[in-house]
One Martini backbone bead per residue (centre of mass of N, CA, C, O) as a GRO file, in nm:
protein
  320
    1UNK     BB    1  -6.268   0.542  15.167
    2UNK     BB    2  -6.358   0.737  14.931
    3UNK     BB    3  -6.313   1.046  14.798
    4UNK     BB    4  -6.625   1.121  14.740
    5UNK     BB    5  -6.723   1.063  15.013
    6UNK     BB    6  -6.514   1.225  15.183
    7UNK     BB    7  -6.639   1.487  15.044
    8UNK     BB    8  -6.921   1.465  15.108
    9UNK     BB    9  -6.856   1.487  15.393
   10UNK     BB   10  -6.677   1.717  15.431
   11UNK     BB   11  -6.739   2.026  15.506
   12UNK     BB   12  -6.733   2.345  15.404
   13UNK     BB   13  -6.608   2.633  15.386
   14UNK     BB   14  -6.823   2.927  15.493
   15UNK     BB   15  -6.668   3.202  15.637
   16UNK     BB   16  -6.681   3.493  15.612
   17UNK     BB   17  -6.475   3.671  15.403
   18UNK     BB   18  -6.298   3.389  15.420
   19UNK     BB   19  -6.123   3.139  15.362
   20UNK     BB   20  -6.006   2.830  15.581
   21UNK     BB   21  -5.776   2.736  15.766
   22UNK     BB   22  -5.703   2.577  16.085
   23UNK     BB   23  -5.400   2.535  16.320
   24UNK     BB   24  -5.362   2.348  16.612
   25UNK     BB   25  -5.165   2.178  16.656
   26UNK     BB   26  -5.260   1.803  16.637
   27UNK     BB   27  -5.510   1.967  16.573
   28UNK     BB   28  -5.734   2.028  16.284
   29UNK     BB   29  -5.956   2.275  16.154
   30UNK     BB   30  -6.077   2.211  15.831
   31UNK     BB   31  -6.436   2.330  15.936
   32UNK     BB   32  -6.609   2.626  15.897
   33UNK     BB   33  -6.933   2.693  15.979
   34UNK     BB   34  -7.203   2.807  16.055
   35UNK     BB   35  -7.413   2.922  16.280
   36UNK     BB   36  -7.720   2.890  16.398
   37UNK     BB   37  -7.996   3.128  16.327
   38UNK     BB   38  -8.271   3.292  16.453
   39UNK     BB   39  -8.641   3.344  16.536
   40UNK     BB   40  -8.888   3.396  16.730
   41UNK     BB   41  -9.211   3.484  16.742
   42UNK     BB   42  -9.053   3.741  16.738
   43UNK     BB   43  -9.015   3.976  16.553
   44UNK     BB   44  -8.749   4.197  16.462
   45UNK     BB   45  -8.670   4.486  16.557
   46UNK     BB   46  -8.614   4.776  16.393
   47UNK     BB   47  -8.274   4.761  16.311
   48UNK     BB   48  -8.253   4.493  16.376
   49UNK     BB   49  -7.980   4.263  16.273
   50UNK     BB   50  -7.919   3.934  16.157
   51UNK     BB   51  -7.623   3.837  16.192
   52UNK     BB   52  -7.330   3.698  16.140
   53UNK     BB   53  -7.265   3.392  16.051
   54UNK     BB   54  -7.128   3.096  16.244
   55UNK     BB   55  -7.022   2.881  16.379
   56UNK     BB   56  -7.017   2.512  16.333
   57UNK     BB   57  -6.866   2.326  16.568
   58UNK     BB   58  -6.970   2.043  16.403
   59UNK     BB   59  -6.759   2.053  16.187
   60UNK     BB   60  -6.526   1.931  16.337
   61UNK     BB   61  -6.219   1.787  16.162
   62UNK     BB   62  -6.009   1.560  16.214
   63UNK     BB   63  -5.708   1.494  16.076
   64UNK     BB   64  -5.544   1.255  16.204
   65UNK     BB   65  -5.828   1.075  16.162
   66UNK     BB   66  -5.839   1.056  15.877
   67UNK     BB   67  -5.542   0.986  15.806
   68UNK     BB   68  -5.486   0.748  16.088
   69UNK     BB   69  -5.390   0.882  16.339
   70UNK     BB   70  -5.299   0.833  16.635
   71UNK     BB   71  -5.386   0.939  16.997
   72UNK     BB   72  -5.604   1.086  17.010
   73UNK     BB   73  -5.801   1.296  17.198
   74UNK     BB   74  -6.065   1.466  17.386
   75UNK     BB   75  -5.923   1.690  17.413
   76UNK     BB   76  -5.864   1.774  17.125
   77UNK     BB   77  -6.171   1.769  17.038
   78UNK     BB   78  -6.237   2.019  17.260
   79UNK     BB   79  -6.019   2.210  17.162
   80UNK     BB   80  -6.151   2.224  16.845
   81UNK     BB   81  -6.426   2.321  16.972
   82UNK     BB   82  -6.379   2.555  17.058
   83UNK     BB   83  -6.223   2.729  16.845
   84UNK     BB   84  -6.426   2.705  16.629
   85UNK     BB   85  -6.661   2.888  16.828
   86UNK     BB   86  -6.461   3.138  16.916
   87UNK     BB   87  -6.288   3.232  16.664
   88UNK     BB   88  -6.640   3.346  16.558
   89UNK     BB   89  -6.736   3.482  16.872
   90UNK     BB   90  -6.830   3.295  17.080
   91UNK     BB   91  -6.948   3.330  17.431
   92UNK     BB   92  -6.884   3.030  17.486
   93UNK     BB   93  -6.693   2.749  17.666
   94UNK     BB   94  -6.944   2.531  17.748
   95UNK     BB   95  -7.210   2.463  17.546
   96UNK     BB   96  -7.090   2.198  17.561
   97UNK     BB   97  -7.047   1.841  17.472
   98UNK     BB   98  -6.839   1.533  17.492
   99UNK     BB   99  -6.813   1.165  17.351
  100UNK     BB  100  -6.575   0.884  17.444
  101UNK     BB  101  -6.689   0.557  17.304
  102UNK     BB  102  -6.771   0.229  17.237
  103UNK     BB  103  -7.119   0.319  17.287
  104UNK     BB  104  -7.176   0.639  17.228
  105UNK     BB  105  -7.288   0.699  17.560
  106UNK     BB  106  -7.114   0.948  17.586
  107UNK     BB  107  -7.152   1.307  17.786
  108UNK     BB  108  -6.957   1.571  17.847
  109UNK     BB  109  -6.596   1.542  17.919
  110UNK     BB  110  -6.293   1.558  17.908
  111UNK     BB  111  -6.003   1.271  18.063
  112UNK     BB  112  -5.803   1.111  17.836
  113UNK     BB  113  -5.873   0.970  17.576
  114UNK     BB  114  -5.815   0.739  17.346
  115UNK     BB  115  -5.886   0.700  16.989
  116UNK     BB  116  -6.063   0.402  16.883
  117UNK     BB  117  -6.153   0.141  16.714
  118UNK     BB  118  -6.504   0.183  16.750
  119UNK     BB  119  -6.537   0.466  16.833
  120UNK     BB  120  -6.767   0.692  16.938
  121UNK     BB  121  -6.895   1.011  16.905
  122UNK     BB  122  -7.052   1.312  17.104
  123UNK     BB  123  -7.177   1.604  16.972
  124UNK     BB  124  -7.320   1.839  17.175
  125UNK     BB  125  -7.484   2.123  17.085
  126UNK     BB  126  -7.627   2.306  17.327
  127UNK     BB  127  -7.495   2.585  17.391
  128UNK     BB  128  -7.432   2.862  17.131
  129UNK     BB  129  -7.337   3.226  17.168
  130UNK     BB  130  -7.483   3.503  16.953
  131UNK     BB  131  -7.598   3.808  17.012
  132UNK     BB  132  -7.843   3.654  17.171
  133UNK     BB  133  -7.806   3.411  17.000
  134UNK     BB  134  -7.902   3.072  16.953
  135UNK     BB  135  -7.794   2.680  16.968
  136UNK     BB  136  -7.841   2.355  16.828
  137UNK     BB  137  -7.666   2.041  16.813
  138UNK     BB  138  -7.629   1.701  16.689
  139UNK     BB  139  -7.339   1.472  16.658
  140UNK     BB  140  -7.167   1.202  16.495
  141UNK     BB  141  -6.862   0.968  16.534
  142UNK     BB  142  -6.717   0.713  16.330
  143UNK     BB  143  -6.466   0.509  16.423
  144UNK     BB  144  -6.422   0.276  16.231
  145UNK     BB  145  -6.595  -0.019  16.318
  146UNK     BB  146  -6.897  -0.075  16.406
  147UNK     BB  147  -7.165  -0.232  16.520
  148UNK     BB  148  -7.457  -0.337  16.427
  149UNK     BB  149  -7.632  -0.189  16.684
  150UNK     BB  150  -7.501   0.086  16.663
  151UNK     BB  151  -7.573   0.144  16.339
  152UNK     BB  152  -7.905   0.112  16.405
  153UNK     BB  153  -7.910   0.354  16.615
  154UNK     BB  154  -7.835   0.559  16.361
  155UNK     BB  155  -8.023   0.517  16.146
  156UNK     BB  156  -8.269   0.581  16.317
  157UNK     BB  157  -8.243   0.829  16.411
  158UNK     BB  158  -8.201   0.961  16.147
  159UNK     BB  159  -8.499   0.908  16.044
  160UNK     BB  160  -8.664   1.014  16.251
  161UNK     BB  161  -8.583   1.300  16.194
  162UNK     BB  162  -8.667   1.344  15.894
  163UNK     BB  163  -8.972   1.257  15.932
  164UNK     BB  164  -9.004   1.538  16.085
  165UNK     BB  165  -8.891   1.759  15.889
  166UNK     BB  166  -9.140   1.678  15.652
  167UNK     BB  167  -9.359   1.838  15.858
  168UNK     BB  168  -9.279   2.137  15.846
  169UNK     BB  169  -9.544   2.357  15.913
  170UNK     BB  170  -9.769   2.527  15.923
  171UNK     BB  171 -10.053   2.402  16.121
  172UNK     BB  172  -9.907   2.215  16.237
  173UNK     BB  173  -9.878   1.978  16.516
  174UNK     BB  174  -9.609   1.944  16.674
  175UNK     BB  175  -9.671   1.625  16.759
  176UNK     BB  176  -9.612   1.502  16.503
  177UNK     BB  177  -9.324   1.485  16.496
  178UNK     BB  178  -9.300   1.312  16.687
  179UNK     BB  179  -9.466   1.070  16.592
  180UNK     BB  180  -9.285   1.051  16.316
  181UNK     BB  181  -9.031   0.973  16.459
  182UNK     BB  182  -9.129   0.742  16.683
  183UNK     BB  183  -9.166   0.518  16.472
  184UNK     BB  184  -8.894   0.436  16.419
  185UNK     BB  185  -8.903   0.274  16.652
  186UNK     BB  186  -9.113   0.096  16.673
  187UNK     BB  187  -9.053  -0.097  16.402
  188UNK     BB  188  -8.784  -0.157  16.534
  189UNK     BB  189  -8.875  -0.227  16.853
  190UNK     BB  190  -8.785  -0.001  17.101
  191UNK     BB  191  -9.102   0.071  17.103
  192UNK     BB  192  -9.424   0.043  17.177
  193UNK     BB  193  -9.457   0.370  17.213
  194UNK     BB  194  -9.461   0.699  17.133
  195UNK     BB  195  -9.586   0.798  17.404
  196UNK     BB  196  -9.457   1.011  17.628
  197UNK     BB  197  -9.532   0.843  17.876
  198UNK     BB  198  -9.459   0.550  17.779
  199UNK     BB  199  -9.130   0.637  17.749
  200UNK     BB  200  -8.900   0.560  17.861
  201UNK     BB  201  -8.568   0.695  18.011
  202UNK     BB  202  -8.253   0.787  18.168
  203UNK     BB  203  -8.434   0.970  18.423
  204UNK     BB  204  -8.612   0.751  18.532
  205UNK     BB  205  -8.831   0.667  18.751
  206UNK     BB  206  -8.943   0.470  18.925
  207UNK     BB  207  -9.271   0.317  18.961
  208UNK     BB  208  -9.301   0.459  19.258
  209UNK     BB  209  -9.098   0.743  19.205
  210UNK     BB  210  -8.863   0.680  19.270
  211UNK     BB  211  -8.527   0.689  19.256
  212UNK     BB  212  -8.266   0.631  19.017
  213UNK     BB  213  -8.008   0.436  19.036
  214UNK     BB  214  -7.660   0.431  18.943
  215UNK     BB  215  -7.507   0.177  18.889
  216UNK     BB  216  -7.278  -0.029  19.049
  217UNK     BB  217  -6.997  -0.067  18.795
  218UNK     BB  218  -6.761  -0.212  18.662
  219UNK     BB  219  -6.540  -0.026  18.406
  220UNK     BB  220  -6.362  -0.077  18.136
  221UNK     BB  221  -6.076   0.196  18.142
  222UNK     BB  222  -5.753   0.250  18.031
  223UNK     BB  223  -5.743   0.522  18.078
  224UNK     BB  224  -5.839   0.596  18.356
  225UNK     BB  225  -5.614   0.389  18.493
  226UNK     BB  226  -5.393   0.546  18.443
  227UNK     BB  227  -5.486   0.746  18.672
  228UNK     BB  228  -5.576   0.591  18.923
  229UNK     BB  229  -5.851   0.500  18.818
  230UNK     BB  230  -6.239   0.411  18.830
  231UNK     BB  231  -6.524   0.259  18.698
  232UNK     BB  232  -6.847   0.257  18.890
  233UNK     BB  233  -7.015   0.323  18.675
  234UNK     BB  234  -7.347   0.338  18.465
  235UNK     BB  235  -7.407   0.499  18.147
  236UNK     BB  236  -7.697   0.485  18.191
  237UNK     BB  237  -7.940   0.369  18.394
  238UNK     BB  238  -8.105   0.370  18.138
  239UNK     BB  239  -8.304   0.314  17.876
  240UNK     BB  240  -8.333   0.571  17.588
  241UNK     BB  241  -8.393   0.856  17.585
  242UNK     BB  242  -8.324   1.164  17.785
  243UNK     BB  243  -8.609   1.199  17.682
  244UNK     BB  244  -8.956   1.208  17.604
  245UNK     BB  245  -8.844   1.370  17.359
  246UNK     BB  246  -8.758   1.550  17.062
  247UNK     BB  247  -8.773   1.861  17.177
  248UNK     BB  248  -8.700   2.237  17.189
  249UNK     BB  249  -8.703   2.521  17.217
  250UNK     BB  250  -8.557   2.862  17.123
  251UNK     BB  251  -8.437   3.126  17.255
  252UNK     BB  252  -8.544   3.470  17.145
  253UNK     BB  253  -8.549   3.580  17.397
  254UNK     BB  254  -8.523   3.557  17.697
  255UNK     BB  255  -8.838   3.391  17.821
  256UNK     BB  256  -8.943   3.289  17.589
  257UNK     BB  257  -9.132   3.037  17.527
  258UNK     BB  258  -9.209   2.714  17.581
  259UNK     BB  259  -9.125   2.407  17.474
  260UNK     BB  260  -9.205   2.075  17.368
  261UNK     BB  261  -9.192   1.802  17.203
  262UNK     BB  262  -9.454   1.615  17.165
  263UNK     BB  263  -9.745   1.408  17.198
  264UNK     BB  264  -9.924   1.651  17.384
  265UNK     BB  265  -9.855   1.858  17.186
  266UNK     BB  266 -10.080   2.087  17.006
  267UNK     BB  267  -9.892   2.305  16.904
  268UNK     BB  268  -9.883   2.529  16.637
  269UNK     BB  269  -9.721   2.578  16.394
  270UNK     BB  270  -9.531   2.920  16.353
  271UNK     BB  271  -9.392   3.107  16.204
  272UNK     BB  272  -9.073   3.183  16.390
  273UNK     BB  273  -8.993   2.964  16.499
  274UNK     BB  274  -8.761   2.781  16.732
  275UNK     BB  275  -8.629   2.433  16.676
  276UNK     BB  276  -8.520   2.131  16.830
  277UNK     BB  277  -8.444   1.784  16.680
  278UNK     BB  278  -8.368   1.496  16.892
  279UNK     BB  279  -8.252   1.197  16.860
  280UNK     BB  280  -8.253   0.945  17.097
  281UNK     BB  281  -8.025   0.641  17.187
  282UNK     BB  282  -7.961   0.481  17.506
  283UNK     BB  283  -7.775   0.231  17.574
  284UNK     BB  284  -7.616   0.048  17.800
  285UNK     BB  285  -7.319  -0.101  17.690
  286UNK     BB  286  -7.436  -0.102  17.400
  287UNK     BB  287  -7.539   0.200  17.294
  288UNK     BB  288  -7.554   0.544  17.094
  289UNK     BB  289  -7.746   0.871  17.037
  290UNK     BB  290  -7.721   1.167  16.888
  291UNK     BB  291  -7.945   1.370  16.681
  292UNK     BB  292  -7.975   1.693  16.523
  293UNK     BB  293  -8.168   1.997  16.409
  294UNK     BB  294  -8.217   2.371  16.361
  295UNK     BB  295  -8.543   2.532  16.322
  296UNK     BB  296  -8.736   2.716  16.070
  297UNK     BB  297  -9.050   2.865  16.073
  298UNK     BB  298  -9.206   2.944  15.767
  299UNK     BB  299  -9.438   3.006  15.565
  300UNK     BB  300  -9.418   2.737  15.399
  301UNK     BB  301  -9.182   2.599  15.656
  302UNK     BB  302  -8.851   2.523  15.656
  303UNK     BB  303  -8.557   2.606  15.783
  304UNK     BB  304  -8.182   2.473  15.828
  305UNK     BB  305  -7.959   2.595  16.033
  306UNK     BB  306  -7.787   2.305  16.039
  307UNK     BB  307  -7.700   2.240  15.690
  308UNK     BB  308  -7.354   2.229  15.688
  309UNK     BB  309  -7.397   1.944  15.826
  310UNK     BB  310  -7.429   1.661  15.824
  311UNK     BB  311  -7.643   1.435  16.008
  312UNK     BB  312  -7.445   1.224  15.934
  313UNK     BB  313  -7.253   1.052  16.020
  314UNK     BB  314  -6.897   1.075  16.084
  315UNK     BB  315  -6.627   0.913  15.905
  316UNK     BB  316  -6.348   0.741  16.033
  317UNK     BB  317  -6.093   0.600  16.054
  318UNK     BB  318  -5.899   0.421  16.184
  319UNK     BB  319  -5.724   0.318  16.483
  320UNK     BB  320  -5.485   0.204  16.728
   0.00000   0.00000   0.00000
C-alpha cells in the first residue's frame, strides 16, 4: 500500500484541544477523532449545550498491523477500542462489539484470537454514550488479502450505504433509504426482493415459524483449540443481514419515538432526527460485512456524524 493511500486511509487525530497519540503496551491507538453526538426530534431545551464532541472509536488503528508485526490478537484491538473510547469520556466499556476471522461474520467479545492474513475484523460501535447523548457506528478493517467473495460482499454493504445517504432529507419517506440501499443487493444478485417481508435474514425464523436451530457443526479455529476448546456451531445460521432492515432510530432522550428504516416505513423524514443506516451481509463460513454511519437530518439534507473516519473498510498489511 503507497504512503498516499496510508494516508488517506488513516483518519487524523482531532480531538480538542490537544492533538496526540496515545500509547499503551503493544497496541498504539494512533487515532482519536469525534464521537458523533446528535439530536432527537426534539431540539435541545434552552441552555442545555450541545457536548464537546468525543471520541470515535472506530477510528482505532492498530500500530503493530500497520508495521506488519505479526501476533496481534483481538484482546489488544478490544482494549485499544476500549481505550479509545473511554479516555475521552465515554460512559460504557461494553457498547460495542468485535469480531475477528477469516470470513468477516464474526461480531461479539475477544477470546484470544490471532490475527493473520487474510482476517475480517467486525468493529461494531453498537452503543457509546456521553452525557445522555448516544451513537452507532460500524466498520470493517480487512487484513492482507481477503477473498474475492470478501471483497464484493463488502463493496456491496458499502455502495449501499451511499445510495441511501444521497437521499437523506426532509420531505422524503424513510423507506426510499431502504429501498435505495437494498438495490445493491438485488444488481448483485444477493436478493431477489428489497422488500423487508420477503429478505432473508441471520435470526430468521423456519418457514412455518418455529425457531431456526444453530447449526452444529466442527469449526476449525486454532486460537480456541489451543485453549482445550472446539467450535462446534455455525454462526449466523442463515445468511442475509442481521435484520431485514437498513437502521433504525438513535434516541435522546431515551423513550424517544422508535422507529427501523424499513420498506414499509413511510413515516417523513423532519430536521432533526437521528439516525444509523448500517448495511450488512453475512454468509455462514463464507463472507460477512457491517458497515454503517450515523446521520442527522438537517433543514436542507443531512450531517453525517460519523465521517470522522472512512466508511471503506481499513486496509491493513499481511500478518504472519
Amino acid at each position: 500500500m503507497s504512503r498516499a493511500v496510508a494516508e488517506r486511509q488513516t483518519p487524523s487525530i482531532s480531538v480538542a484541544p490537544r492533538r496526540r497519540a496515545y500509547r499503551r503496551g503493544p497496541v498504539a491507538v494512533r487515532s482519536l477523532s469525534a464521537l458523533p453526538v446528535g439530536r432527537d426530534r426534539v431540539a435541545e431545551p434552552d441552555g442545555f449545550p450541545l457536548p464537546p464532541r468525543e471520541v470515535d472509536a472506530s477510528g482505532v488503528v492498530l500500530v503493530r498491523l500497520d508495521a506488519g508485526g505479526a501476533g496481534v490478537t483481538d484482546y489488544e484491538v478490544y482494549a485499544a477500542f476500549t481505550y479509545a473510547q473511554m479516555s475521552r469520556g465515554g460512559e460504557t466499556g461494553d457498547g460495542y462489539q468485535l469480531g475477528v476471522n477469516e470470513f468477516g461474520t464474526h461480531c461479539g467479545k475477544p477470546y484470544g484470537r490471532v490475527i493473520r492474513d487474510g482476517d475480517v475484523l467486525n468493529l461494531y460501535v453498537s452503543n457509546v454514550t456521553y452525557h445522555g447523548y448516544a451513537a452507532q457506528t460500524a466498520r470493517m478493517m480487512v487484513v492482507g488479502t481477503p477473498t474475492a467473495k470478501q471483497e464484493e460482499v463488502l463493496e456491496m454493504t458499502v455502495d449501499a450505504v451511499r445510495r441511501a445517504e444521497k437521499l437523506i432529507r426532509p420531505g422524503l419517506a424513510l423507506s426510499t433509504l431502504h429501498d435505495a440501499a437494498f438495490d445493491a443487493y438485488v444488481e448483485r444478485g444477493y436478493l431477489t426482493s428489497k422488500r423487508t417481508r420477503d429478505m432473508p435474514f441471520n435470526w430468521e425464523a423456519m418457514p412455518d415459524g418455529t425457531p431456526r436451530a444453530v447449526p452444529y457443526q466442527y469449526v476449525a479455529d486454532k486460537d480456541w483449540e489451543a485453549q482445550g476448546r472446539k467450535l462446534m456451531h455455525v454462526y449466523p445460521a442463515t445468511l442475509g443481514p442481521h435484520n431485514p432492515n437498513l437502521g433504525h432510530q438513535i434516541d435522546l432522550p431515551p423513550g424517544g419515538p422508535e422507529y427501523n428504516v424499513t420498506s414499509h416505513n413511510t413515516d417523513i423524514m423532519q430536521p432533526g432526527m437521528v439516525f444509523v443506516l448500517h448495511a450488512q451481509w453475512l454468509e455462514p463460513l463464507v463472507a460477512g460485512s457491517n458497515i454503517g454511519d450515523l446521520y442527522l437530518v438537517t433543514e436542507d439534507g443531512y450531517e453525517n456524524l460519523s465521517h470522522h473516519t472512512p466508511l471503506e473498510p481499513y486496509r491493513a498489511p499481511a500478518q504472519g
